[in-house]
C-alpha positions as CSV (number, residue, x, y, z in Angstrom):
1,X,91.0,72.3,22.3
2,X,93.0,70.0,20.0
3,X,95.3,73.1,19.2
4,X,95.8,74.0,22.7
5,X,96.8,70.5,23.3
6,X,99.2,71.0,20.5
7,X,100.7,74.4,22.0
8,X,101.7,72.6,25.4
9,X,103.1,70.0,23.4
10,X,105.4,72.0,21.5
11,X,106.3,74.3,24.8
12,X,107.0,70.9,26.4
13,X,109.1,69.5,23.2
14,X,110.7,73.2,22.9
15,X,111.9,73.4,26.6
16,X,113.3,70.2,26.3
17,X,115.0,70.5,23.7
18,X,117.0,74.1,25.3
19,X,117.6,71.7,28.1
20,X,119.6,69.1,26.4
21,X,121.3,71.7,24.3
22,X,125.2,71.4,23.9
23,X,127.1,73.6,23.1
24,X,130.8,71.5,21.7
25,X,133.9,72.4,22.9
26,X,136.6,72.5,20.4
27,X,139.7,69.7,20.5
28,X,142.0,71.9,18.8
29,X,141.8,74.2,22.6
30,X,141.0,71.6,25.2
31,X,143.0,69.2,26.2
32,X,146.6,70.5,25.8
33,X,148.3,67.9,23.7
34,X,150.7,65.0,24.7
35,X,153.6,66.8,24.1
36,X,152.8,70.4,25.4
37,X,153.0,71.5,29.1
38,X,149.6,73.4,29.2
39,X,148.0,75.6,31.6
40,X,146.5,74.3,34.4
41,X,143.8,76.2,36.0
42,X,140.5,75.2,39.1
43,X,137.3,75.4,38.7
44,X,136.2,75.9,42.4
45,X,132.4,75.9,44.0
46,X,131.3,76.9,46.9
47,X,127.6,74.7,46.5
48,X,126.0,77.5,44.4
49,X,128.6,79.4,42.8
50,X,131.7,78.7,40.7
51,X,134.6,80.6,40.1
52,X,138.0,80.2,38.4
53,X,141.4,79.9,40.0
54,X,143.8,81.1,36.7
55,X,147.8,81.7,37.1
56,X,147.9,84.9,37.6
57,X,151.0,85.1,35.1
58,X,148.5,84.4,32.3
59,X,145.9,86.8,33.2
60,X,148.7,89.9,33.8
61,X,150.6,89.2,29.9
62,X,150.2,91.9,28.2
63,X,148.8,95.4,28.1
64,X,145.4,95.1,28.1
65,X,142.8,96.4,30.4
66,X,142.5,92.7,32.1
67,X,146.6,92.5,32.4
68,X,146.7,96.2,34.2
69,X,143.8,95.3,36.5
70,X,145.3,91.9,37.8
71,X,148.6,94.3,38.0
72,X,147.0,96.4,40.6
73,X,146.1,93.4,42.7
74,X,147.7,92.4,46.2
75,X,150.2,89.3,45.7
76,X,149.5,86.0,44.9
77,X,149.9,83.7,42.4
78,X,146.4,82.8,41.6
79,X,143.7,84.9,40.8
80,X,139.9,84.1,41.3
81,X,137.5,84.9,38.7
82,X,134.2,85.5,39.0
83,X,131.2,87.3,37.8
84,X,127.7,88.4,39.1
85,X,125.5,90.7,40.4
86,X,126.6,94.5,40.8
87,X,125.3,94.7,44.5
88,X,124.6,91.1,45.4
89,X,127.5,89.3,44.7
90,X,129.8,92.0,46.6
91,X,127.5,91.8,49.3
92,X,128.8,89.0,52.0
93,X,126.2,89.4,54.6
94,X,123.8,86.0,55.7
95,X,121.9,85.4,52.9
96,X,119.1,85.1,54.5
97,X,119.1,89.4,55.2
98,X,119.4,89.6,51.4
99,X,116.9,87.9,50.2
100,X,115.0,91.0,48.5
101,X,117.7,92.2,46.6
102,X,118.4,88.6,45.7
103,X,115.2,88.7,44.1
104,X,116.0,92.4,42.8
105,X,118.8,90.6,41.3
106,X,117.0,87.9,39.1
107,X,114.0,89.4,38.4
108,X,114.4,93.2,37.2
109,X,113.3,94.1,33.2
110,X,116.5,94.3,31.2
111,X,118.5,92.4,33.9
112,X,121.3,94.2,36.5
113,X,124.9,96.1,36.3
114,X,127.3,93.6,37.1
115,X,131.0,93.2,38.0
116,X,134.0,90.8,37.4
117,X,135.8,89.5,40.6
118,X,139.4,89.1,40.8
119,X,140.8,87.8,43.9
120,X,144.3,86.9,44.7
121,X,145.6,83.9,46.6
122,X,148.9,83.1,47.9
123,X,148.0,79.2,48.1
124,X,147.1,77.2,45.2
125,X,143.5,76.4,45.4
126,X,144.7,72.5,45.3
127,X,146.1,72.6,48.4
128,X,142.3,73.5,49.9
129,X,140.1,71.1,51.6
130,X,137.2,69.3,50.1
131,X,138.6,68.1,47.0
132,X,135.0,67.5,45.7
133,X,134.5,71.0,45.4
134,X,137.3,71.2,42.8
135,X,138.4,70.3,39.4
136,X,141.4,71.0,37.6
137,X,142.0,71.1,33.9
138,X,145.1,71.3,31.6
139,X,144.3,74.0,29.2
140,X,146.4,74.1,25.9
141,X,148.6,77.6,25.5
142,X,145.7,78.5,22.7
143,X,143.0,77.1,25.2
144,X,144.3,79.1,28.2
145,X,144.7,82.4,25.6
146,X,141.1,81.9,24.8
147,X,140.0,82.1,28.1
148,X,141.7,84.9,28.8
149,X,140.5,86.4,26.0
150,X,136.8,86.1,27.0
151,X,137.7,87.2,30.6
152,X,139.1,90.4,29.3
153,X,135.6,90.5,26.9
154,X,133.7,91.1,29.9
155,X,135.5,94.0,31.6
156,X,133.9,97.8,31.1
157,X,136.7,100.1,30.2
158,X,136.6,103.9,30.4
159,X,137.6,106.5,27.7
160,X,141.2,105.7,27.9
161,X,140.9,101.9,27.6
162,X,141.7,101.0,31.4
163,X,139.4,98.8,33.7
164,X,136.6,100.4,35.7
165,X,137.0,99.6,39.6
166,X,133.5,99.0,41.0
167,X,134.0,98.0,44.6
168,X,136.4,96.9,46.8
169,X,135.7,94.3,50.0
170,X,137.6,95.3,53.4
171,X,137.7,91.8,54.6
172,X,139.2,90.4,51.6
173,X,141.8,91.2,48.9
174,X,138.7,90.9,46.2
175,X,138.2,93.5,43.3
176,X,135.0,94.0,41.6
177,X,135.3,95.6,38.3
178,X,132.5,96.8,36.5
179,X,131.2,94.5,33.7
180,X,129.8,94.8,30.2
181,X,126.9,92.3,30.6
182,X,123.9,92.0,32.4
183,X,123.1,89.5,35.6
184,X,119.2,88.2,35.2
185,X,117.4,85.3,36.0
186,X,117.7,83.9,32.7
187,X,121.9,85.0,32.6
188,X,123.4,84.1,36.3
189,X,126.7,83.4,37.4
190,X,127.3,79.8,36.5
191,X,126.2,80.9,33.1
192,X,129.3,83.0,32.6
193,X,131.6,80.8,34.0
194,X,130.4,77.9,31.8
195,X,130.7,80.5,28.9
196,X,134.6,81.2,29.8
197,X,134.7,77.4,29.8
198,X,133.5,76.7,26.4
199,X,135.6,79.6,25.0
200,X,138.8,77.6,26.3
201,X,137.2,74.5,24.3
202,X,135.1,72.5,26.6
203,X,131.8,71.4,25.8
204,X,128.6,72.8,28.1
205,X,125.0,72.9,28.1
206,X,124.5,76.5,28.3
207,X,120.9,76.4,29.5
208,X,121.4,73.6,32.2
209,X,124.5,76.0,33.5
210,X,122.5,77.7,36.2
211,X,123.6,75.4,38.8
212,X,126.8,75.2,40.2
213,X,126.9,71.3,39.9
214,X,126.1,71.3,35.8
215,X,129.4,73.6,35.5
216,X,130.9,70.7,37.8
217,X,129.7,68.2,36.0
218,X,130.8,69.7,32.2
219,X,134.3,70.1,33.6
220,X,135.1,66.7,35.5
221,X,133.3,65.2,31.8
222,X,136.3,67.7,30.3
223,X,138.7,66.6,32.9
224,X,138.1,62.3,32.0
225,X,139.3,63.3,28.5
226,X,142.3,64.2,29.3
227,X,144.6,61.1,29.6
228,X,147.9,63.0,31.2
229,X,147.6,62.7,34.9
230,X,147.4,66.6,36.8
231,X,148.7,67.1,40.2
232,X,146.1,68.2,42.0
């Protein structure tokens, strides 16, 4: 059994190893530099799901699919970004009632349709209670481009180039658009937002990301590096 003893060692070592994985940020994007204003954008969480407050006046430059569907929003001078599930992260009913499609949602072969959210807001997410739930970062211009840039990656487009609508929510101003990637177990939400986060140069640990507080955690770490004080 000495080789089965060695198999379950090198699992062990293996799955540690993922674990602890970093992936670097890049100091040429993140933090803006001392003598350039920056972008300042949120990273918000609601205890098991993150999403992004961005200026809306970075994410509608241009004429790309991303700029005409943040165009077609209702006002407001912050979007919210988000990613998930096709049906389940539209879906605001108790969670409790949703618990088998939740499980749909993780566990299907080949992983599930998913969508982007954009949500305008009037009222900058800073001015919201329960600053724990927060952090705010100072993107450089090339940082802030970046993440843009990744955002836009994930949009579906149809023959013509323009952004797919996949649902709308009637209690809400919230858009879904229909994604290019797959939700899974192994790929969930947090995932993608920590992915947006390392494209605009800060450093995660991709496979610790599933949790809400390990996307925290990366960007208040991101946040302690940058010595120019951010009104929050």
């Amino acid at each position: 059994m000495v080789w089965f003893r060695f198999l379950v060692a090198a699992l062990i070592g293996l799955a540690l190893g993922l674990w602890t994985t970093t992936r670097p940020g890049d100091p040429d994007l993140f933090p803006a530099g001392p003598g350039e204003a920056g972008v300042t954008v949120r990273l918000l969480d609601n205890g098991f799901h993150t999403d992004l407050a961005v200026p809306r006046s970075l994410l509608e430059a241009g004429d790309d699919a991303l700029a005409h569907a943040v165009k077609g929003l209702a006002p407001g001078d912050w979007v919210l970004v988000g990613w998930g599930d096709a049906v389940f992260y539209v879906d605001q009913s108790p969670i409790r009632d949703r618990l088998p499609d939740g499980a749909r949602a993780f566990f299907r072969p080949g992983g599930n349709p998913s969508v982007v959210m954009l949500d305008p807001t009037r009222t900058d997410p800073a001015a919201w209670p329960d600053a724990s739930r927060r952090v705010t970062l100072r993107l450089s211009q090339a940082g802030a481009q970046a993440m843009r840039a990744r955002i836009r990656a994930s949009l579906s487009v149809d023959a013509a180039g323009a952004p797919i609508v996949s649902a709308r929510r009637n209690m809400d101003d919230a858009v879904f658009f229909r994604s290019r990637e797959r939700f899974s177990i192994v790929r969930l939400c947090n995932h993608w937002t920590a992915e947006v986060l390392n494209a605009a140069g800060l450093s995660i640990r991709p496979y610790r990301s599933l949790t809400s507080g390990e996307v925290m955690r990366a960007a208040r770490d991101a946040a302690a590096l940058d010595l120019k004080p951010v009104r929050d």
